[in-house]
N, C-alpha and C positions, 0 to 999 in steps of 0.2 A: 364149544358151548361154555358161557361163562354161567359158574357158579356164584349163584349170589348169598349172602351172609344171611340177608331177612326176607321173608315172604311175606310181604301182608295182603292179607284180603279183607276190602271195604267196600263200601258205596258210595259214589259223590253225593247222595244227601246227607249222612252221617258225619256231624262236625265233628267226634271225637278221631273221626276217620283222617278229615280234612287240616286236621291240625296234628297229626302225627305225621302226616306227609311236606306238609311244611317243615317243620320239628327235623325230619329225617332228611330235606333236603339241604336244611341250614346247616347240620354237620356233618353233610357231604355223605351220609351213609350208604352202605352198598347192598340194596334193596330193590328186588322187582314187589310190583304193586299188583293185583287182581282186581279189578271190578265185579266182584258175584251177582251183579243185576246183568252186567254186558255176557259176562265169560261163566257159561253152562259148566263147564269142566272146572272153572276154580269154585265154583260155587258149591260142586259136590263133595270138592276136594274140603274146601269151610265146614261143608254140616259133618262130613267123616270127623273129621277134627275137632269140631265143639261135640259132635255127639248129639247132637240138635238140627232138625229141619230150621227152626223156629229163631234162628240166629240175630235177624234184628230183632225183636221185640225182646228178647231175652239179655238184650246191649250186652252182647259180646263182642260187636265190634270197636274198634277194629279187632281184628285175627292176628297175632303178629308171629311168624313160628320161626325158632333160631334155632337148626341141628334136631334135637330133639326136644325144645323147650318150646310151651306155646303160652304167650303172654295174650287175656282177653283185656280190651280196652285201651285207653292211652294213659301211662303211667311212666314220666318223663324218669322219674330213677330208675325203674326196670327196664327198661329201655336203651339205657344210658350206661350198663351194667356189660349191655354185647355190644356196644357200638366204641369200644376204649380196645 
């Protein structure tokens, strides 16, 4: 089983979503992705971890969680922080 670096959980309607996975594809980063509209099980695994049912309206997305850190939204320096 390979262990990956980042989790993120998003939704392909959410551009902040949509551009951190571009973003994380361009520097090659070592990340599996969740869809929370498609995948029932990442999606409860999301609200555990925001602490929120209510995860889109409350733009938390995207989810990004490194180890024990969980970054909400797309912020290219935070980001950028676990992927060096």
């Amino acid at each position: 089983m390979t262990i990956h670096k980042l989790k993120v959980f998003c939704t392909p309607f959410c551009p902040k979503c949509n551009e951190l996975l571009i973003y994380l594809n361009k520097q090659n980063a070592d990340y599996v992705s969740f869809d929370i509209d498609k995948d029932d099980k990442a999606r409860k695994e999301a609200i555990k971890i925001a602490g929120t049912d209510d995860i889109e309206s409350l733009d938390k997305l995207p989810i990004v969680v490194v180890g024990d850190k969980v970054l909400y939204g797309f912020n290219k320096k935070e980001i950028d922080k676990y992927l060096r």
